[in-house]
C-alpha atoms as one frame of an Amber mdcrd trajectory, in Angstrom:
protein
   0.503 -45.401  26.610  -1.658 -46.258  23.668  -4.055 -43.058  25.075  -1.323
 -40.846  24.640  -0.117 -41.427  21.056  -4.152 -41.199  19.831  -4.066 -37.804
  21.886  -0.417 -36.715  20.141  -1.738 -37.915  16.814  -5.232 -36.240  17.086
  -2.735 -32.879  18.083  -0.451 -33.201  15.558  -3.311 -33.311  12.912  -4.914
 -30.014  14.439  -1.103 -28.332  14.209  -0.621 -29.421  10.851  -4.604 -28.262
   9.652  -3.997 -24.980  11.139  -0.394 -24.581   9.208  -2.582 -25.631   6.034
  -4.994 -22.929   6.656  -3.339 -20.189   7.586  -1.763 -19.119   3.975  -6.001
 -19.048   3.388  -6.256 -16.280   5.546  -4.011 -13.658   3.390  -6.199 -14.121
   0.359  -9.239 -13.243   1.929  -8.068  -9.687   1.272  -5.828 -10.386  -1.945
  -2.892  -8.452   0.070  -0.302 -10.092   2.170   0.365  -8.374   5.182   4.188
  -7.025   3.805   1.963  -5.912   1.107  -0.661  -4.331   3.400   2.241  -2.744
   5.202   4.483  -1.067   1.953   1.273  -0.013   0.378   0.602   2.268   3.859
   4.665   2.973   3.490   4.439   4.311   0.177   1.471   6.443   1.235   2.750
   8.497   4.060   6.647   8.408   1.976   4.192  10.194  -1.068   2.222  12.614
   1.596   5.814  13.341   2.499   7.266  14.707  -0.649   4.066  16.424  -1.397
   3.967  18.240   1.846   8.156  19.172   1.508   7.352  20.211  -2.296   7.003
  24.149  -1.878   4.479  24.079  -5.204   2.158  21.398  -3.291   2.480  21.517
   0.453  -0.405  24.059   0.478  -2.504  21.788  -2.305  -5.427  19.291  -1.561
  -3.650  16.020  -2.918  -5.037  12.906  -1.645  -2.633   9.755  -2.022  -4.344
   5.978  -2.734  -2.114   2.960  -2.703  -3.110  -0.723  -3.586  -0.210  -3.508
  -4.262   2.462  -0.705  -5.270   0.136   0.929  -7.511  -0.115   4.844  -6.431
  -3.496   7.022  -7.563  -3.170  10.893  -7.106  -6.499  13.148  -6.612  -6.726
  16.593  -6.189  -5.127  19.662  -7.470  -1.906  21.332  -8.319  -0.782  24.609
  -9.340   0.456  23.479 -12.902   1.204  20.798 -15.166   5.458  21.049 -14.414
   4.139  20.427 -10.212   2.198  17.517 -11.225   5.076  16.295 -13.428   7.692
  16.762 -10.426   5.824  15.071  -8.167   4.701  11.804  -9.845   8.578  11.951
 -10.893   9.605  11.553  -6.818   6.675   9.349  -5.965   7.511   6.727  -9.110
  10.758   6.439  -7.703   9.506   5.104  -3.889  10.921   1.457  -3.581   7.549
  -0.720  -4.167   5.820   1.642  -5.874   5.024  -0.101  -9.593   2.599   2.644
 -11.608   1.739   5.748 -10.449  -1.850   7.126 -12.162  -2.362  11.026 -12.039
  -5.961  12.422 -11.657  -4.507  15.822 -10.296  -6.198  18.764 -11.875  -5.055
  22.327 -12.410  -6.258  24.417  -9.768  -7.914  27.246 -11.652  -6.637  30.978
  -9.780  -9.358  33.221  -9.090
């Protein structure tokens, strides 16, 4: 009997050096994985309302999301379509800042 309780003992210490661990293994990329998971949410919901805005569905507009905080690049047809669109996409549930680097598409 006295083999046993070592054996649960030695067990219980693994369990409970694991569960101390584990919270270790989030910061290893500084995002949680809810974080990990809205930050890809709030990137295909702002591809979304740039490909259903008529000014910018044809536009190269790459979307970058890191803890809520959204980074435009690319180009739009005007300042008022740039405007419009960080408008929608600061309104996304998580998103916290949203940082325009769009440029004006020059017409040829």
């Amino acid at each position: 009997m006295r083999r046993e309780m070592k054996y649960l003992l030695f067990l219980t210490c693994l369990l409970l050096l694991g569960l101390a661990l584990l919270p270790g293994c989030a910061s290893l990329t500084g995002e949680t994985a809810g974080e990990n998971i809205d930050d890809n949410t709030i990137t295909a919901e702002a591809n979304a309302i740039i490909i259903k805005d008529p000014q910018a569905h044809y536009l190269k507009i790459d979307v970058e999301t890191s803890v809520g905080n959204v980074v435009l690049t690319g180009f739009v047809n005007s300042r008022e379509t740039e405007e419009q669109l960080v408008g929608k996409i600061r309104k996304l549930r998580g998103v916290k800042s949203v940082k325009s680097l769009l440029r004006i598409e020059e017409k040829k």
